[in-house]
PAZAPA-4460 file (N, C-alpha, C; in steps of 0.05 Angstrom, whole numbers, plus 32768, in hexadecimal, padded with zeros to 4 digits):
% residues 306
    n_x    n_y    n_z   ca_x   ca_y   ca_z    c_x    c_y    c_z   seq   type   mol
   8011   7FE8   8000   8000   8000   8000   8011   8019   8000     1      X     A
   8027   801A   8012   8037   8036   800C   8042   8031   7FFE     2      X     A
   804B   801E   7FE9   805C   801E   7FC9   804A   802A   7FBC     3      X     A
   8033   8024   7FB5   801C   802F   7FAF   8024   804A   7FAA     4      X     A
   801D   804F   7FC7   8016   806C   7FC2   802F   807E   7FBD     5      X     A
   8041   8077   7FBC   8058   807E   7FB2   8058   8091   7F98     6      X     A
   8052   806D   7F89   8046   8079   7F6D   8035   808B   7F6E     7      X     A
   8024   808E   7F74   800C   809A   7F6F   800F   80BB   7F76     8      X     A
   802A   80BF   7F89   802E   80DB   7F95   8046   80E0   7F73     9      X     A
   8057   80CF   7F73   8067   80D3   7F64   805C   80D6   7F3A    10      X     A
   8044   80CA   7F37   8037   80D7   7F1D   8028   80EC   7F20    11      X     A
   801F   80F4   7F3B   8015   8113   7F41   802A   8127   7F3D    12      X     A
   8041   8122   7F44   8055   8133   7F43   805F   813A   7F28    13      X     A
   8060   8124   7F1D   806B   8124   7F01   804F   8139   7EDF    14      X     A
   803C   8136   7EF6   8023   813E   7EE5   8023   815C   7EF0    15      X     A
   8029   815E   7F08   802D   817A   7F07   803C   818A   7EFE    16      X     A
   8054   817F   7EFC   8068   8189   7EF5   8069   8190   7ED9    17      X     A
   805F   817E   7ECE   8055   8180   7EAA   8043   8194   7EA6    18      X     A
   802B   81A2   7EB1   8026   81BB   7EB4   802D   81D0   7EBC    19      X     A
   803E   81D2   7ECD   804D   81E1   7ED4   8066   81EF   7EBB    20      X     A
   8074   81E0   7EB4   807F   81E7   7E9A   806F   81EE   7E80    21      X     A
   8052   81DF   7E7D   8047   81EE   7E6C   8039   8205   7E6D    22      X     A
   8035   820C   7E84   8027   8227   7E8F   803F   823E   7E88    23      X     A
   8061   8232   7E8B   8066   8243   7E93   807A   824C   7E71    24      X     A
   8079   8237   7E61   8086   8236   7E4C   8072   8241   7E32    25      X     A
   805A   823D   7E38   8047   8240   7E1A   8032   8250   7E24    26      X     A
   802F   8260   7E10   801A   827B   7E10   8003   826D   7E1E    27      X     A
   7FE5   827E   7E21   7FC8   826C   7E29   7FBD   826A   7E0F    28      X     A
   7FB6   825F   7E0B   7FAC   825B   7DEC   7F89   825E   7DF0    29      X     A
   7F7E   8269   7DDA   7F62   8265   7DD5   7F5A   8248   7DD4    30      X     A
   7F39   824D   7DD5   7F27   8230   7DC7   7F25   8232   7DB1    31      X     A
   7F32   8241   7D9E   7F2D   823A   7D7D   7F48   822B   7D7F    32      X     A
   7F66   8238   7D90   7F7F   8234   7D8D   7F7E   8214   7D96    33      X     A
   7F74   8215   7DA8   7F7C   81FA   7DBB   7F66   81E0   7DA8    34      X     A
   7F53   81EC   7D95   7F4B   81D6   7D86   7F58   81CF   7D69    35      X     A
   7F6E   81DC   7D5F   7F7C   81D9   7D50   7F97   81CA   7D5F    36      X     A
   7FA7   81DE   7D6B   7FC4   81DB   7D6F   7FC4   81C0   7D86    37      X     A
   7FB0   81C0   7D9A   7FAB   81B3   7DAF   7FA0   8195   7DAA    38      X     A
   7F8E   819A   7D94   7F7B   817E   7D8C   7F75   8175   7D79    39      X     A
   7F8D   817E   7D67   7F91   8181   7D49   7F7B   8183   7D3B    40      X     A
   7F6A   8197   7D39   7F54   819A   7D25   7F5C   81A8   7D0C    41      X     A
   7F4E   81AC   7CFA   7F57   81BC   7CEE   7F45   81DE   7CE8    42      X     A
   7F51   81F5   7CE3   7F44   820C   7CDE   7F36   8216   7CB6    43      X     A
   7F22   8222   7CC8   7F15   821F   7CA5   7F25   822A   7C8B    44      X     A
   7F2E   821B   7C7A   7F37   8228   7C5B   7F2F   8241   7C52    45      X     A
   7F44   8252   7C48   7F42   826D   7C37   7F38   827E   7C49    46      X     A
   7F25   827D   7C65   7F1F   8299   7C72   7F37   829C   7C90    47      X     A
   7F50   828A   7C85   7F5D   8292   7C9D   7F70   82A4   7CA0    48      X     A
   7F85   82AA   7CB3   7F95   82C4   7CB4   7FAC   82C1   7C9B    49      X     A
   7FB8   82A7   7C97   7FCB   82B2   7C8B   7FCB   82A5   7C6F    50      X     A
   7FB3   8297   7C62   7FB8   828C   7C4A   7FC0   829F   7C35    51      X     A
   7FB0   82BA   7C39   7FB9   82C4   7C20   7FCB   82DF   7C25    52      X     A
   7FDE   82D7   7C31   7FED   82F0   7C3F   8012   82EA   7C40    53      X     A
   8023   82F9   7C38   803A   82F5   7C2F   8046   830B   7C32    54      X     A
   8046   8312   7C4B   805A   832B   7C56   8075   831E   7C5F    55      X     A
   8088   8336   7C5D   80AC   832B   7C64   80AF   8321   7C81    56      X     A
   80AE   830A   7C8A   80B4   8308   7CA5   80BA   82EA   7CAF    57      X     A
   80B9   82E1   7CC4   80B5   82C3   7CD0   809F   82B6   7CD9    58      X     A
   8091   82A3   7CD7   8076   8295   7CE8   8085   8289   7CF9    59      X     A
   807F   8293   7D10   8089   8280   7D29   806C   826D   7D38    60      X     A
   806F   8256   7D45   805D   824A   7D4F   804C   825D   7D65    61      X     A
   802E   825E   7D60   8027   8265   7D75   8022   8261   7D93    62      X     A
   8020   8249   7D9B   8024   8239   7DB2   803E   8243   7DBB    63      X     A
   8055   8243   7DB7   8073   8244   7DC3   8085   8258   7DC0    64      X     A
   807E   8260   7D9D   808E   8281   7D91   80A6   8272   7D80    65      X     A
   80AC   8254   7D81   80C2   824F   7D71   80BD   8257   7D4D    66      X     A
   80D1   825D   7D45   80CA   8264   7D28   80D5   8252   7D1C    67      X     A
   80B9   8249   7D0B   80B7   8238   7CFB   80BA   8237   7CDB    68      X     A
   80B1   824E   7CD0   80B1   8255   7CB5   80BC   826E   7CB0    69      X     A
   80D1   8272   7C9C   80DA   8292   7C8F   80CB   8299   7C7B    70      X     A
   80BB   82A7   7C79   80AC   82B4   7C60   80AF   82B1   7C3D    71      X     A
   80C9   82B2   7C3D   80D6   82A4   7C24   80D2   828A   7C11    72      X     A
   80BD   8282   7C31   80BB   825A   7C23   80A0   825B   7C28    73      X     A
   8087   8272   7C2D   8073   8276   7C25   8069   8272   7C0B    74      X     A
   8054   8262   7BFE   8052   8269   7BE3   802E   8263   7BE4    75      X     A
   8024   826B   7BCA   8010   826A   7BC8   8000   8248   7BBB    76      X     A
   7FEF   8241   7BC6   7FEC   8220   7BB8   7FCE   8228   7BB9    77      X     A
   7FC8   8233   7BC4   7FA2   822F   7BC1   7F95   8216   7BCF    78      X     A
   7F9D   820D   7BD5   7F92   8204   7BF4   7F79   820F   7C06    79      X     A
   7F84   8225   7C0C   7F6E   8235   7C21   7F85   8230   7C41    80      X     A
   7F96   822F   7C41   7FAD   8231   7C5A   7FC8   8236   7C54    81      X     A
   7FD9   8242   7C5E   7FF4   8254   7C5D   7FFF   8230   7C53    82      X     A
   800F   823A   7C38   8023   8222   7C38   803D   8228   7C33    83      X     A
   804A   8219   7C3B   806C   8223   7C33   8076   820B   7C2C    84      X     A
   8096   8200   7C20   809F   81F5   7C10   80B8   81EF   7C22    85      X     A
   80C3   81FA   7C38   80D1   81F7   7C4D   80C8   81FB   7C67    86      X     A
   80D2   81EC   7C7E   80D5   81F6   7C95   80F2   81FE   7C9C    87      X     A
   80ED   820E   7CB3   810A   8216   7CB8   8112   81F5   7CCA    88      X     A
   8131   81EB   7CC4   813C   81DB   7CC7   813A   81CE   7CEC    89      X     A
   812E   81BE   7CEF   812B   81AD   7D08   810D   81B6   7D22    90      X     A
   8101   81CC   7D0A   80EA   81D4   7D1C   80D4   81CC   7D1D    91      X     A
   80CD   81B9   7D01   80B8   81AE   7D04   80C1   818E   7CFF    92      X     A
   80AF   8183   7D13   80AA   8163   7D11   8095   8159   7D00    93      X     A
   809A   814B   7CFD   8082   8139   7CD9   807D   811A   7CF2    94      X     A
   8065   8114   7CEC   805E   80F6   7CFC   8049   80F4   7CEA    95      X     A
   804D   80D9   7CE1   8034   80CF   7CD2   801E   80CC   7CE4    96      X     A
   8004   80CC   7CD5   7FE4   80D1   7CDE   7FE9   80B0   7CE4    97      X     A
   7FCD   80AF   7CEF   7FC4   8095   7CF8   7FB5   807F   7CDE    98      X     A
   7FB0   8097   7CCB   7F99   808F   7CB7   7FAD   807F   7C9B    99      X     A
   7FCD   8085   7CA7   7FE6   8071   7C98   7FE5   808A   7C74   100      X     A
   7FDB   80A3   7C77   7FD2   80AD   7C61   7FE9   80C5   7C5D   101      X     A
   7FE3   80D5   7C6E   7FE6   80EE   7C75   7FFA   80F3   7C80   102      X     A
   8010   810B   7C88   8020   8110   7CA0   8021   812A   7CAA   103      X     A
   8017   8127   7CC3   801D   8143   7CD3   8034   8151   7CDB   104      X     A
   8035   8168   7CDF   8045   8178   7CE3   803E   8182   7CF9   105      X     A
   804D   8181   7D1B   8050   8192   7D31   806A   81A6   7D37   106      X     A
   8062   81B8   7D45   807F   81C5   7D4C   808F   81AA   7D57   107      X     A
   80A9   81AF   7D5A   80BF   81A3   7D60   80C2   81AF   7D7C   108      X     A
   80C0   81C0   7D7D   80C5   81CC   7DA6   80AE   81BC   7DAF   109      X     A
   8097   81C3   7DA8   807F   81BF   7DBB   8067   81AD   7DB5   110      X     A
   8066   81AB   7D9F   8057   8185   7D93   8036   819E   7D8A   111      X     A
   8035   81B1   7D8C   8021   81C7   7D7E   801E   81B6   7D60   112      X     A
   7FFF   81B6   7D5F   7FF8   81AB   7D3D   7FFB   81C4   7D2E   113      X     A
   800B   81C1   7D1A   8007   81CD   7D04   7FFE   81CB   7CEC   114      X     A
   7FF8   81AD   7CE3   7FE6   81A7   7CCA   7FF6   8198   7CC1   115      X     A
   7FF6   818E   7CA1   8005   8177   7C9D   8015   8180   7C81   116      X     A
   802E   816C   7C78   803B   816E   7C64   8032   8158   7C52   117      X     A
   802F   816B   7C33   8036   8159   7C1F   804D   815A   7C06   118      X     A
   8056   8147   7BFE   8070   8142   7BF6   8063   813D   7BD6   119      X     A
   8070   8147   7BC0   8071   813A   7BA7   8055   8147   7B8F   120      X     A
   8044   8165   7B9F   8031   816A   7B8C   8040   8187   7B7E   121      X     A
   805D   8189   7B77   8069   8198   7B68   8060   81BB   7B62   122      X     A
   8059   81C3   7B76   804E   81D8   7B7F   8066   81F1   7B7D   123      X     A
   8083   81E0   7B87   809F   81F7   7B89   80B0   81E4   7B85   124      X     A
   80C5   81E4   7B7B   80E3   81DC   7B7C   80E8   81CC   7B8F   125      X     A
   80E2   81CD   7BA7   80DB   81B9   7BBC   80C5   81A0   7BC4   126      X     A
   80B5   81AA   7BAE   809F   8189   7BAE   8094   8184   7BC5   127      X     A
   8090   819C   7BDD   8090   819C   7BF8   807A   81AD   7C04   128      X     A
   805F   81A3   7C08   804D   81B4   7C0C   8040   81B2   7C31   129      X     A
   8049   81C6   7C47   8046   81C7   7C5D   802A   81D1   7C5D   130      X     A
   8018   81C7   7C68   8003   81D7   7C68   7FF6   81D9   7C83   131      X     A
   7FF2   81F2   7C86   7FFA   8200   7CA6   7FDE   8207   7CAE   132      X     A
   7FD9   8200   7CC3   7FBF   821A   7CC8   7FCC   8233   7CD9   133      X     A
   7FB9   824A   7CCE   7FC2   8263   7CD8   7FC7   8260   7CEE   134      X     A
   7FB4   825B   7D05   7FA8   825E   7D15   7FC0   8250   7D2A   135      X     A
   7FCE   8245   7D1D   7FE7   8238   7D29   7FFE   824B   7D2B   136      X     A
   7FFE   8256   7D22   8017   826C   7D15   800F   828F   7D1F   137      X     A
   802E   828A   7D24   802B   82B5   7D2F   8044   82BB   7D1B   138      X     A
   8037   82D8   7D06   804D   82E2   7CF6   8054   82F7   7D04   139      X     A
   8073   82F8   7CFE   8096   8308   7D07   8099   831D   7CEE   140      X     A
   808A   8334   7CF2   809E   8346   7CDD   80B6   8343   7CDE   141      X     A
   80C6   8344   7CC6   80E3   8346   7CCA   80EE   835A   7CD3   142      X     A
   80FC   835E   7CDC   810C   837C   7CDC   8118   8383   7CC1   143      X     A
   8119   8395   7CBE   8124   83A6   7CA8   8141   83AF   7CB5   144      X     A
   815C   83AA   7CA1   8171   83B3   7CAE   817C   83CB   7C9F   145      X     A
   8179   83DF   7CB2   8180   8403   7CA7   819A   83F8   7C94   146      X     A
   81A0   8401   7C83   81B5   8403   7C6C   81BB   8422   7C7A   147      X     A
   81DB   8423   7C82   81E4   8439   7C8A   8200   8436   7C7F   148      X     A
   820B   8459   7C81   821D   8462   7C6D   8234   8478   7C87   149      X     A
   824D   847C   7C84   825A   848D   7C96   8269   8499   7C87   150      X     A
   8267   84B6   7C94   8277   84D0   7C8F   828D   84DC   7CA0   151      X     A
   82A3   84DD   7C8E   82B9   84EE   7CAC   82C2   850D   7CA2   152      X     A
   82B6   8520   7CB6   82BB   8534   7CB2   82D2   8545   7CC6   153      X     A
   82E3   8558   7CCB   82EE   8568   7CDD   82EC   8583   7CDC   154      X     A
   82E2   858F   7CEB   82E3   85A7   7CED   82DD   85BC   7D10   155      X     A
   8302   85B1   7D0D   82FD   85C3   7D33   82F7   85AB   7D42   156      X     A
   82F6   85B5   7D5A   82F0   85A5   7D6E   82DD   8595   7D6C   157      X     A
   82DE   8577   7D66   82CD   8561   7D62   82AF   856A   7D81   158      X     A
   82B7   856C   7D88   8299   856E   7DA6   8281   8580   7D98   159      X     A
   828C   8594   7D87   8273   85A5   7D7A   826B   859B   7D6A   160      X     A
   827E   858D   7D51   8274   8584   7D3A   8266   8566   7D45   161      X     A
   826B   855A   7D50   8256   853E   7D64   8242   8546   7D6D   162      X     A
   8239   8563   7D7B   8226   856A   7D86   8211   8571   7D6F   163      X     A
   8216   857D   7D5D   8204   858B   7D4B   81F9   857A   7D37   164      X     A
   8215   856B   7D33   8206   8552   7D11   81FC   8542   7D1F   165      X     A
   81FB   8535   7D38   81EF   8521   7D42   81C6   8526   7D49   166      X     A
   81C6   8544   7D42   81A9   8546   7D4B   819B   854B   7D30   167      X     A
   81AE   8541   7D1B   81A1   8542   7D00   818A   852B   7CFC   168      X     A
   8172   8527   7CF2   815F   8518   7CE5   8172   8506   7CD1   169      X     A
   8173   84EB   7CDC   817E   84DE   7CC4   819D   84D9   7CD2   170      X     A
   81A6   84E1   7CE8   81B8   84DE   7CF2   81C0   84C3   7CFF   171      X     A
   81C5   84B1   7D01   81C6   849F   7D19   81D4   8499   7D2F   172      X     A
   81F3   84A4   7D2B   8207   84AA   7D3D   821D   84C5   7D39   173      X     A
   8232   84CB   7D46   8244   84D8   7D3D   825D   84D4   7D59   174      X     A
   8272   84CD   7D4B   8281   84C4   7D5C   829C   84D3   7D59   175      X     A
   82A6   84DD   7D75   82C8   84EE   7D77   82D9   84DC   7D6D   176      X     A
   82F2   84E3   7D5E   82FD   84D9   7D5E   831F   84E7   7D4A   177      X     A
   8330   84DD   7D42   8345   84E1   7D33   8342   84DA   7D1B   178      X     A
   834F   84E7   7D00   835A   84E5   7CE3   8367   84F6   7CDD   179      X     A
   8375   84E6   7CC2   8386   84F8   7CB2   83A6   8500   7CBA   180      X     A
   83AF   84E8   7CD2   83BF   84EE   7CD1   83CE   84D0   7CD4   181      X     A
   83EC   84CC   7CDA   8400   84BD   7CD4   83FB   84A7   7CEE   182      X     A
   83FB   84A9   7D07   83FF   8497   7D21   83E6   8491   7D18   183      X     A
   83ED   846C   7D2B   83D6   8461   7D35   83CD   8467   7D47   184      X     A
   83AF   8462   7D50   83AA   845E   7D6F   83AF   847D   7D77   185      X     A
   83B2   8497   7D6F   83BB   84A9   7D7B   83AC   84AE   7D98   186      X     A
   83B3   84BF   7DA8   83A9   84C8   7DC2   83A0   84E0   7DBD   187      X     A
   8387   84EE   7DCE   837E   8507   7DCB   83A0   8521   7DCB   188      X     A
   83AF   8512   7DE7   83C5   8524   7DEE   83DB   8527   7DD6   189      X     A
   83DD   850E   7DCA   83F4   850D   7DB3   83E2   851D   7D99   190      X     A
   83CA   851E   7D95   83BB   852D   7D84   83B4   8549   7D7E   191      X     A
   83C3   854E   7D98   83B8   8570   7D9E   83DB   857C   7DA0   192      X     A
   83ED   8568   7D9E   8405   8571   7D9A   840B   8581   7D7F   193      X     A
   83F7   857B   7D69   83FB   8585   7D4E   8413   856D   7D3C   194      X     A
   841A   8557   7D46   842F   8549   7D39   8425   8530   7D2B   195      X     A
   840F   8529   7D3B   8405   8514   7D2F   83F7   8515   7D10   196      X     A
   83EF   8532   7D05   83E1   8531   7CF3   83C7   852F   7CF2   197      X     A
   83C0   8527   7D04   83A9   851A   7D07   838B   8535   7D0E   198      X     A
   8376   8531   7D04   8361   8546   7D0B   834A   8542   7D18   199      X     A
   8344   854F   7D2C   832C   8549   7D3C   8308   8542   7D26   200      X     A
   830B   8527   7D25   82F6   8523   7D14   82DF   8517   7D22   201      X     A
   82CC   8517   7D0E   82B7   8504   7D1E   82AF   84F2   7D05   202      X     A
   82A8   84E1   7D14   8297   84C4   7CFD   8276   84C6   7CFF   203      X     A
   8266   84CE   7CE2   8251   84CC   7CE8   8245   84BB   7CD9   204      X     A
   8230   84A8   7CE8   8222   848D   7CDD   8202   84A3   7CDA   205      X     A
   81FB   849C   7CC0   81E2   849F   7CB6   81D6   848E   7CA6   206      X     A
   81BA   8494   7CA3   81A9   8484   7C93   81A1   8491   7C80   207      X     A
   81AD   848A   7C66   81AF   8496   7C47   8195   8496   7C39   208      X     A
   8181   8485   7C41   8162   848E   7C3E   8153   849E   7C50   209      X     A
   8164   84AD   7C64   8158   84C9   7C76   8164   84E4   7C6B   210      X     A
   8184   84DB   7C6A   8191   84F9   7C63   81A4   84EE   7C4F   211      X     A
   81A9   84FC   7C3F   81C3   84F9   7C2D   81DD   8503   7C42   212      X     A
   81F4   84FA   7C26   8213   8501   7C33   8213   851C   7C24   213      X     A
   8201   852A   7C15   820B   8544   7C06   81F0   855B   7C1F   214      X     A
   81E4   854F   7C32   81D1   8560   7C44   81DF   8563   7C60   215      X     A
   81F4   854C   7C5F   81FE   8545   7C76   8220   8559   7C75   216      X     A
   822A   8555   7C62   8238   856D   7C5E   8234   8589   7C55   217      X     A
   8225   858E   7C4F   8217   85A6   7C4C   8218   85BA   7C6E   218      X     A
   8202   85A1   7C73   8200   85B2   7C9E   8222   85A9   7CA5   219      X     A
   822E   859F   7C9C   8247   85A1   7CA6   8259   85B2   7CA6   220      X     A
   8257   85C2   7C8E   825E   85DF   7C82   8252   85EE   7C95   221      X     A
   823A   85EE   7C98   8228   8606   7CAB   822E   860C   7CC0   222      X     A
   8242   85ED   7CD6   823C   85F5   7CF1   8265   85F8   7CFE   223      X     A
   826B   85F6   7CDE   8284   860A   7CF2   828F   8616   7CD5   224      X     A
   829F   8626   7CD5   82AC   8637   7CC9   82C8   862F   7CB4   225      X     A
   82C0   8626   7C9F   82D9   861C   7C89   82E9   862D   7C83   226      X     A
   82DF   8645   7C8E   82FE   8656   7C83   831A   865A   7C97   227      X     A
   8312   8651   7CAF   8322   8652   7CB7   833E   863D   7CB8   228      X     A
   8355   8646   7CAF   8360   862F   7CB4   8379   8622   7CC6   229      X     A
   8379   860D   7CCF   8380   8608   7CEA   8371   8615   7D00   230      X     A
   8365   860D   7D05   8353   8624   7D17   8337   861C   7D16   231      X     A
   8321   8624   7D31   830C   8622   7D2D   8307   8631   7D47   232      X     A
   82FB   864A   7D45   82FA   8659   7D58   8312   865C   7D6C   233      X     A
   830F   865A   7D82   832E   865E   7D93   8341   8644   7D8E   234      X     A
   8333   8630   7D88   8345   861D   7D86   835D   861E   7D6F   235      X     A
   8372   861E   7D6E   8384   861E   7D5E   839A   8601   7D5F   236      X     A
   8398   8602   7D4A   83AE   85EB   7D46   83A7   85DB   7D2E   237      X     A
   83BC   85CB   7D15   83B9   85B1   7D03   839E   85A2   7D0D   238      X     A
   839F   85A4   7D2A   8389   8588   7D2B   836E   8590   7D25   239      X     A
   836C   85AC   7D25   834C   85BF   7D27   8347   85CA   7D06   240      X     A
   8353   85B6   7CF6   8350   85C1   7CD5   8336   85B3   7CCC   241      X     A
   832C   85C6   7CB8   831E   85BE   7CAC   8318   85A0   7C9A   242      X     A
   830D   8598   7C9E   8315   857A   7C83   82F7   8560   7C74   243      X     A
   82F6   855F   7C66   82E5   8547   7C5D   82FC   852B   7C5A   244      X     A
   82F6   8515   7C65   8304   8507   7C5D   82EB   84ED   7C4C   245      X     A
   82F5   84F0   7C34   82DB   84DE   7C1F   82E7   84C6   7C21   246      X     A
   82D9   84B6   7C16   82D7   848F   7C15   82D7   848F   7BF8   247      X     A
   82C3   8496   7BE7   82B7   849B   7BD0   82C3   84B2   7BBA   248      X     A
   82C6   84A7   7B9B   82CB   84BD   7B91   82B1   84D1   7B94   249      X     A
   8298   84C6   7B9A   8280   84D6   7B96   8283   84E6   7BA7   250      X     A
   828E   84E0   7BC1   8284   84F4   7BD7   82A5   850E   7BD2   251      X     A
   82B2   8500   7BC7   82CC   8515   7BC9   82C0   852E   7BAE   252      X     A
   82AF   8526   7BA1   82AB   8538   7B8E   828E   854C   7B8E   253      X     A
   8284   853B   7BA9   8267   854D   7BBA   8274   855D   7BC6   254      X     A
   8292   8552   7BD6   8297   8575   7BEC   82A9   8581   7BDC   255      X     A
   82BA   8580   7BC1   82BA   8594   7BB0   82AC   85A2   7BA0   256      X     A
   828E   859C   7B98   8282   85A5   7B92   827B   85BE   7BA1   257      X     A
   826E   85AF   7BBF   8266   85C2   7BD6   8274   85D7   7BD6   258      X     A
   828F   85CF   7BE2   82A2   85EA   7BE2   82A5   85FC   7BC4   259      X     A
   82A7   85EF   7BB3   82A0   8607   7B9C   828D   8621   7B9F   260      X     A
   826F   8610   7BA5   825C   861C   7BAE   8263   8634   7BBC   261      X     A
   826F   862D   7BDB   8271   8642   7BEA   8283   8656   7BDD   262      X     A
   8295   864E   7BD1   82AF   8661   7BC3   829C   867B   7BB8   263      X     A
   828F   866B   7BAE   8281   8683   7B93   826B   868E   7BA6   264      X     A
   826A   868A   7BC0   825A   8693   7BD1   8268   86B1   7BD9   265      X     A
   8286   86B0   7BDA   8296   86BD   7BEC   82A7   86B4   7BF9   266      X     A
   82A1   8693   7C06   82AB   8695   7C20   82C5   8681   7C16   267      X     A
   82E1   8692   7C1D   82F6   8687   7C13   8302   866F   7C2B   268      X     A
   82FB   8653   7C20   82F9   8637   7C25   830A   8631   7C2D   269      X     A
   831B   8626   7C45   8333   8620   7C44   832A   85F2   7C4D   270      X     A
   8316   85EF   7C4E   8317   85D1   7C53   8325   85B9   7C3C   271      X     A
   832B   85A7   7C4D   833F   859B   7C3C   8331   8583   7C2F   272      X     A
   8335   8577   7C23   8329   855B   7C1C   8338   8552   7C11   273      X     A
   8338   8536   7C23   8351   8524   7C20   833D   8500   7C24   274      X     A
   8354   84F3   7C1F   8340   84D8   7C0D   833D   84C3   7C33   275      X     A
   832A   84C5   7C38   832F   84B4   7C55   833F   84A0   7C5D   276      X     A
   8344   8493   7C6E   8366   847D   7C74   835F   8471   7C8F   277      X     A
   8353   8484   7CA2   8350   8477   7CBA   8340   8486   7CD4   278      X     A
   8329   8477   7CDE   832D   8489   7CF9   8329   847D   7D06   279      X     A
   8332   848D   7D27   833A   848A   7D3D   8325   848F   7D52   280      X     A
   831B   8480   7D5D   8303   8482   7D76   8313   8499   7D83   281      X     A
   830A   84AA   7D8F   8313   84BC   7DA9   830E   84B6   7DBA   282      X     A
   8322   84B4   7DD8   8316   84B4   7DEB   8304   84B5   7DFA   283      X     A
   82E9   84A6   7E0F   82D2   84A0   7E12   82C7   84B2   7E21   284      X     A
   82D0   84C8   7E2B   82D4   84E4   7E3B   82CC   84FB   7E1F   285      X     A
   82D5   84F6   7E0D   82CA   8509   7DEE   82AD   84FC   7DE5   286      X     A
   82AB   84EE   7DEC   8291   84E2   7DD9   826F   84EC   7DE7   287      X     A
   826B   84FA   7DD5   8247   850F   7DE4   8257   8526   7DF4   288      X     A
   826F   852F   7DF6   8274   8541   7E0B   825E   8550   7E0F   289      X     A
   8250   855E   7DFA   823E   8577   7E09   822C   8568   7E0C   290      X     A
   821E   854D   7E08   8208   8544   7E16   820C   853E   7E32   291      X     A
   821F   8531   7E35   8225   8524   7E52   8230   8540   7E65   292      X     A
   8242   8550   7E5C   824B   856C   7E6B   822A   857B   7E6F   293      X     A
   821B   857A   7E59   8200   8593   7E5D   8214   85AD   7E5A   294      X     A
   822A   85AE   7E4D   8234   85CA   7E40   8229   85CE   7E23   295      X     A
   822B   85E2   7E1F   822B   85F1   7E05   8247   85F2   7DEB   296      X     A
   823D   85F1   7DD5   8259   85F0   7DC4   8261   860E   7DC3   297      X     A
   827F   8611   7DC2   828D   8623   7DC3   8299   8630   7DAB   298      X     A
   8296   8627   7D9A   82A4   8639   7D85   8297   8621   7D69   299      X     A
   827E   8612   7D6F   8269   8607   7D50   8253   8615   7D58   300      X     A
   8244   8627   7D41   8234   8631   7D47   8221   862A   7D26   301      X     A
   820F   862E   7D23   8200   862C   7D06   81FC   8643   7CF4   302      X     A
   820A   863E   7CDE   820A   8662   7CCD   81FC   8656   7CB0   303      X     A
   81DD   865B   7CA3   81D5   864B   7C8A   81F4   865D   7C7A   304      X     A
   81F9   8647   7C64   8208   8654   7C4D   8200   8642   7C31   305      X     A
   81EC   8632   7C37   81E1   862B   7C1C   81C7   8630   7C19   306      X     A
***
């Protein structure tokens, strides 16, 4: 009698425990959900969510969230239910029906019905027809990955020119740093010696379907002063020169253009443009100075000249 009951405490345990993980691992599901994915029924043809729908993204299982299908192996068969021609590799399990006919398809994490595969009615290149009910499935927009582009400009003390291009529309970063000159690795202190060559620049990452590189140098012209040279307000020295450094023949021939522009404006140009080579992060004490200080820039101010 207490072997007995042994058992009997020890399959309670084990039965709880098995809810307990599924409470705590899988969403609550509906009574439409739990009579499909739960009790393998099937959901009605052509009026469901995703037969006739082919946006960029992933179907992940609804029961668990594993992703099961990439959008790419979506195709159309006319069925009346989402079919695809792949699964993503080890996520879905195939078990033959009972009826020796047919074969189902469950998630591979969580044993969720998803409907069944057929093999060989030449529908795609793959001979491979998954046929899903919606009602099983949650779609993943993809993310879209920004295509981004970088600019190195110098003019004067990098902390102004970081402060100002960074609050541009279309901007995404702007980072202190060194170019244009001969050492590696330079130091702010070996930089400000005037030997290194090197010029207080900044690196700016943008998104080329917000702002162009000919809008982005343009306000770059605006917010400090090209005529001066060596120099940028009190600051003096090689390292405070003017400069574009291009990647591109296109962009070397946008900031000579530009500066033409201004020439015939009046304003006698002294910035340099030279072909880019390298830059140098600046010290982590330069980077946002006037955000993190809450000071003001000292000698970048905004003057329109186009």
């Amino acid at each position: 009698m207490q072997y007995l009951s042994i058992i009997i405490l020890f399959l309670i345990s084990c039965s709880n425990n098995n809810n307990m993980q599924t409470d705590k691992e899988y969403r609550k599901l509906t009574a439409e959900e739990e009579f499909v994915i739960l009790k393998k029924g099937t959901e009605r043809p052509f009026l469901n969510k995703y037969d006739d729908f082919f946006e960029d993204g992933n179907y992940k299982c609804k029961q668990c969230g594993a992703v099961l299908f990439a959008s790419d192996t979506k195709f159309h068969s006319g069925c009346g239910w989402p079919s695809f021609d792949q699964a993503i590799p080890g996520t879905v399990k195939k078990i033959p029906d009972k009826d020796g006919v047919r074969t189902e398809i469950v998630c591979a994490n969580c044993g969720g019905h998803l409907g069944h595969v057929f093999i060989g009615e030449g529908y795609t290149k793959e001979n491979t027809r998954y046929c899903v009910n919606s009602i099983s499935l949650e779609f993943e927009v993809k993310e879209t990955e920004i295509q981004t582009a970088q600019a190195y400009f110098a003019g004067g003390c990098f902390w102004g020119v970081e402060h100002l291009l960074q609050k541009q529309k279309g901007v995404i970063s702007v980072v202190s740093g060194y170019s244009g000159g001969k050492k590696d690795n330079p130091t702010y202190k070996e930089v400000c010696t005037g030997t290194t060559g090197h010029a207080e620049t900044v690196e700016i990452v943008y998104n080329p379907s917000l702002i162009s590189y000919r809008d982005i140098l343009k306000l770059f012209f605006e917010i400090h002063d090209p005529t001066q040279t060596d120099q940028q307000g009190p600051d003096v020295g090689n390292q405070y020169r003017s400069a574009v450094f291009y990647k591109t023949e296109e962009e070397k021939q946008t900031a000579i253009e530009l500066i033409n522009i201004l020439k015939q404006k009046g304003y006698d140009v002294v910035t340099e443009v030279d072909k880019f080579e390298k830059f140098w992060y600046a010290e982590d004490y330069h980077q946002d100075y006037y955000q993190t200080t809450g000071k003001t820039p000292y000698c970048h101010f905004y003057t329109k000249r186009f």
